[in-house]
C-alpha positions in Angstrom: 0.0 0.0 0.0 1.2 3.7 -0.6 1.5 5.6 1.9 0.4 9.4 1.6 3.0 11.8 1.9 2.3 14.3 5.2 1.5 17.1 3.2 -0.7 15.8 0.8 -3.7 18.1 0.5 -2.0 20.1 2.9 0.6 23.0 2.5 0.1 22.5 -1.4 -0.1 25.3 -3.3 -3.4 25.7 -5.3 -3.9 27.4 -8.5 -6.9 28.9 -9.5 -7.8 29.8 -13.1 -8.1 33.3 -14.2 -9.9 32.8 -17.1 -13.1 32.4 -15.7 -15.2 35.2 -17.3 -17.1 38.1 -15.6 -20.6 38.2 -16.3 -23.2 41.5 -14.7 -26.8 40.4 -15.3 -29.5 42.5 -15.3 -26.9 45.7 -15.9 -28.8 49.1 -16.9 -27.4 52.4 -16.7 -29.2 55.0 -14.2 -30.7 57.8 -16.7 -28.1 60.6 -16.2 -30.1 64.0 -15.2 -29.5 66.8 -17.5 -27.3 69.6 -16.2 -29.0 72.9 -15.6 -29.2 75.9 -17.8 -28.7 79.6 -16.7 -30.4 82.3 -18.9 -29.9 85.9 -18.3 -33.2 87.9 -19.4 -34.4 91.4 -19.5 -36.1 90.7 -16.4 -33.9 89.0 -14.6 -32.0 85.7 -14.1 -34.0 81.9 -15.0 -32.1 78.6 -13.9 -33.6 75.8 -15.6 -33.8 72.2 -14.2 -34.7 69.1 -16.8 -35.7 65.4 -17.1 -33.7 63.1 -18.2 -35.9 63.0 -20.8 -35.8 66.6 -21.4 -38.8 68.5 -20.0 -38.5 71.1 -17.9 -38.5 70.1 -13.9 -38.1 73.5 -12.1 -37.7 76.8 -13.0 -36.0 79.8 -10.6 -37.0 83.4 -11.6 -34.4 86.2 -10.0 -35.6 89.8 -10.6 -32.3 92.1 -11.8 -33.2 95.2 -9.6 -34.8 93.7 -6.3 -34.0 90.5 -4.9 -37.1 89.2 -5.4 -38.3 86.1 -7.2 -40.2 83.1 -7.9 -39.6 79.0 -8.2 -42.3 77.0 -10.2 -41.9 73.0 -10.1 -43.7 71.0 -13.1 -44.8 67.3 -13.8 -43.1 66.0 -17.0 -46.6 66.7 -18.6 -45.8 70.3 -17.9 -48.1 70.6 -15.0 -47.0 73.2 -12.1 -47.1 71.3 -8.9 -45.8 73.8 -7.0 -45.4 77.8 -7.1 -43.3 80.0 -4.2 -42.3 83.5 -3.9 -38.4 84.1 -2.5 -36.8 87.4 -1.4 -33.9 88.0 0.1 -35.0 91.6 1.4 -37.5 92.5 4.2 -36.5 89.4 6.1 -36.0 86.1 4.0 -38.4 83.8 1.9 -36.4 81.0 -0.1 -37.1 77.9 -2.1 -35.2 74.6 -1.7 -35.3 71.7 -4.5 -34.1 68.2 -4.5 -34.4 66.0 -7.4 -34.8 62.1 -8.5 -32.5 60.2 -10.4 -34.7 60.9 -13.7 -34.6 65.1 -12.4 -38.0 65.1 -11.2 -38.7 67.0 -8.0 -38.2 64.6 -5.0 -38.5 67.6 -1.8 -39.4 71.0 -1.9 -38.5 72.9 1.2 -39.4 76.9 1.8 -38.4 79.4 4.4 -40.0 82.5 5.4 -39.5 84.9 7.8 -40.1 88.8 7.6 -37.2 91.4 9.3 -38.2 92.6 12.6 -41.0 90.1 13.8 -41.2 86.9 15.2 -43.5 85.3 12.9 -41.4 82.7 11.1 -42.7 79.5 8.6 -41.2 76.5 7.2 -42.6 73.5 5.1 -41.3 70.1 3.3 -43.2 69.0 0.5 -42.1 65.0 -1.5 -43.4 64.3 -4.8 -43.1 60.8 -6.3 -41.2 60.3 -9.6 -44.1 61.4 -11.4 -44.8 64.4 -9.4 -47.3 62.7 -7.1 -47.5 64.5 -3.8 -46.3 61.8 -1.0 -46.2 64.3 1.8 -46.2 67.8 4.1 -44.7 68.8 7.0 -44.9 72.5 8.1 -44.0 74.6 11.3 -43.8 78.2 12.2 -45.2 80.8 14.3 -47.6 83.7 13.6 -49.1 86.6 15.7 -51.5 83.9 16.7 -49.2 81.1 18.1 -47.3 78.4 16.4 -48.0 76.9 13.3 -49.8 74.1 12.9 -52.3 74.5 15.8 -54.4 71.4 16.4 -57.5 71.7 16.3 -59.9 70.9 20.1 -60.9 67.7 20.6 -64.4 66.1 20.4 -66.0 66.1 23.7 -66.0 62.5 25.0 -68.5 61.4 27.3 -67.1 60.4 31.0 -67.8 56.1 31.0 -71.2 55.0 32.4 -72.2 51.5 33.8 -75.4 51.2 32.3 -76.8 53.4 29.2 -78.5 56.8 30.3 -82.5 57.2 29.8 -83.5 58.2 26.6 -84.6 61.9 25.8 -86.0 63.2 22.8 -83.8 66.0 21.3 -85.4 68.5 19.7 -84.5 69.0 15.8 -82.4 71.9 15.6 -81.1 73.4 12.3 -77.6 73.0 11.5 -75.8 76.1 10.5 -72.3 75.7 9.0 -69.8 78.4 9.8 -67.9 80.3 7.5 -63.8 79.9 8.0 -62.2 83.4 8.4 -58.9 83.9 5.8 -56.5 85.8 7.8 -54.6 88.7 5.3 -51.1 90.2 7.0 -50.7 93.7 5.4 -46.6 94.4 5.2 -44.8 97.4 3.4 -40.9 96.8 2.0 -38.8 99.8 1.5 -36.2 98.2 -1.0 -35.1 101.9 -2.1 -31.7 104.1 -0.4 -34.4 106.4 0.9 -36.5 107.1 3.9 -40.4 107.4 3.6 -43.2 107.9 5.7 -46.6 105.5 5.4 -49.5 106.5 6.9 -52.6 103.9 7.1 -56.3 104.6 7.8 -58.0 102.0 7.9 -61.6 102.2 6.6 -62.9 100.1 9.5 -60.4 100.1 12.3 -59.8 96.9 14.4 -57.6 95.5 16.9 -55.7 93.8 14.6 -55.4 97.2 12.1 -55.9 100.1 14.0 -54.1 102.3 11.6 -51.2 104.7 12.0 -48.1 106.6 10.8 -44.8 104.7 10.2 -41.5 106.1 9.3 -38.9 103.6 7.6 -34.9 103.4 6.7 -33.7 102.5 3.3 -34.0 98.1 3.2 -36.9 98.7 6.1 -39.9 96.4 6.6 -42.8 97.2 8.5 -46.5 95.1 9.3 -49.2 97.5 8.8 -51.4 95.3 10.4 -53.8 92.3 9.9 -57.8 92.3 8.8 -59.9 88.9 8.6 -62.8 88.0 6.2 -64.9 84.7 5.5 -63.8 82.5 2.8 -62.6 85.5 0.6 -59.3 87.5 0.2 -60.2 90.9 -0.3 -57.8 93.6 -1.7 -56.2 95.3 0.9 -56.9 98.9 -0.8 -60.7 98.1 0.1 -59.6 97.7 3.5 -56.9 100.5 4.0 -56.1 103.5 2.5 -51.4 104.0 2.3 -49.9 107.1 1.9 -46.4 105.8 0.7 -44.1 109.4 0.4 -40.1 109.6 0.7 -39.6 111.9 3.8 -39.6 115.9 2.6 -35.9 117.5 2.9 -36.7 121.0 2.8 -38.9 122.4 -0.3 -38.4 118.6 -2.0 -41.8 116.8 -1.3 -42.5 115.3 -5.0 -41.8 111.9 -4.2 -45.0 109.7 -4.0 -44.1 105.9 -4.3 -45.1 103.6 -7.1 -45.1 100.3 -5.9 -46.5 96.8 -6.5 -48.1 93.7 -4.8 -46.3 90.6 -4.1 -48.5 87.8 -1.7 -47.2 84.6 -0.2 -49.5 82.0 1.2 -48.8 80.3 4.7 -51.7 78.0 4.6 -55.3 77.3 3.3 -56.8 80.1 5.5 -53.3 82.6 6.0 -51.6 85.0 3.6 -49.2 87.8 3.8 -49.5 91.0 1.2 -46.4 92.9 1.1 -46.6 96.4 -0.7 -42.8 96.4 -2.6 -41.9 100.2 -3.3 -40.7 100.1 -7.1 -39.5 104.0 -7.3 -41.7 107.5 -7.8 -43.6 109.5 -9.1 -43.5 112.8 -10.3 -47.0 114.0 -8.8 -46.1 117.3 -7.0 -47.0 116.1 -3.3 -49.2 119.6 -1.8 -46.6 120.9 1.1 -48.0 119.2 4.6 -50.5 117.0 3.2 -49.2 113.4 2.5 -45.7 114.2 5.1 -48.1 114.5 8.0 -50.2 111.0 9.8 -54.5 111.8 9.6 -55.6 113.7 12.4 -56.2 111.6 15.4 -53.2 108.9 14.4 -50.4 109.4 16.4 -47.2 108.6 14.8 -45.5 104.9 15.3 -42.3 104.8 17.2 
């Protein structure tokens, strides 16, 4: 009989083939987004996110003379799923997107927060990759307390160990009550010159009782707040603004020309900010518009 060596199968070198080949299964490239585009306008500046596919994903608008702006976010049928002011003036209010592999919109997060106040807002919106809101998620604080605010309970009925006697109710109507849409009233002073607004409101409230205001260059100020079911009325209906750059001497033909920008913090909540654009050249009658209504004493 042979005996086996002491190393055999032991100790003994083995050589493995490297010819074996290398096979990926199932191997497909991840659709490569396409890189956005930057266009400079007469307006201002657009940056341009895509598909892979090619349609346009998001779009960022950046006025040249004010930073103010607007971001849009589209379904690859072209449909806008979402729509948010920014401005980087009077406070903050930005825009954040993230994107899926195939450049749809996968988050959208927004900040806001005016300059001198302690209201504040943020909110997270996902979309699918077919721009299919998945969720929201939104926190902040306004003048009346933080945002969201839960709703009160139902009242429960304490438990009982046997059923209570029966009563016939009587058959009251049911009346459905209107929810009241809260409008914030703000004026921006994005100018290098100091002006004086004076508001009178046409029905004075608690929340706008009206008064005189005197603002730096880059200023923001809240005018106030007014409240009206289901409806957003125009502030001018509520309020009359005199919007004037503060008289040096003789110099009082500077009446503002401004527009109106809004930003919506909820279903029932939005904030109207009155954006001095430059002036007129109305003559301004000496101590008219450069002096608060009688009876409204001047803010400090």
């Amino acid at each position: 009989m042979r005996r086996l060596g002491p190393n055999f199968g032991f100790g003994r070198r083995m050589r493995i083939p490297l010819t074996l080949p290398f096979i990926l299964l199932g191997f497909s490239p991840l659709p490569a987004q396409v890189k956005p585009r930057i266009f400079k306008t007469d307006s201002g500046t657009v940056v341009m996110h895509y598909f892979a596919s090619g349609q346009p994903s998001t779009k960022e608008w950046t006025d040249k003379d004010d930073p103010w702006g607007r971001s849009w976010a589209y379904k690859r049928t072209g449909e806008v799923i979402f729509d948010g002011q920014t401005r980087a003036i009077g406070g903050h209010a930005s825009v954040r997107f993230s994107y899926h592999p195939n450049g749809a919109v996968s988050k959208v997060e927004t900040s806001d927060m005016p300059d001198g106040g302690i209201q504040w807002y943020k909110s997270t919106t996902t979309f699918d990759e077919d721009g299919n809101k998945t969720g929201f998620f939104e926190h902040g604080r306004d003048n009346y307390g933080p945002i969201p605010r839960l709703d009160a309970p139902p009242s429960r009925m304490p438990p009982q160990t046997s059923p209570p006697e029966p009563r016939v109710e009587p058959k009251q109507e049911v009346i459905e009550c209107q929810r009241m849409f809260v409008n914030e009233l703000f004026v921006v002073n994005p100018t290098n010159a100091a002006v004086r607004v004076v508001a009178a409101p046409k029905d004075p409230s608690p929340g706008m009782p009206g008064g005189t205001w005197t603002m730096a260059p880059g200023d923001t100020i809240r005018i106030g707040s007014y409240s009206m079911g289901e409806t957003w009325p125009a502030w001018k209906t509520m309020v009359d603004l005199s919007v004037v750059q503060v008289a040096l001497d003789d110099r009082n033909n500077a009446v503002a020309r401004y527009r109106n920008d809004e930003v919506r913090l909820g279903a029932e909540h939005r904030r109207v900010y009155v954006v001095i654009e430059g002036w007129t050249t109305t003559k301004v009658p000496p101590g008219q518009d450069h002096l608060p209504p009688l009876g409204i004493p001047e803010k400090k």
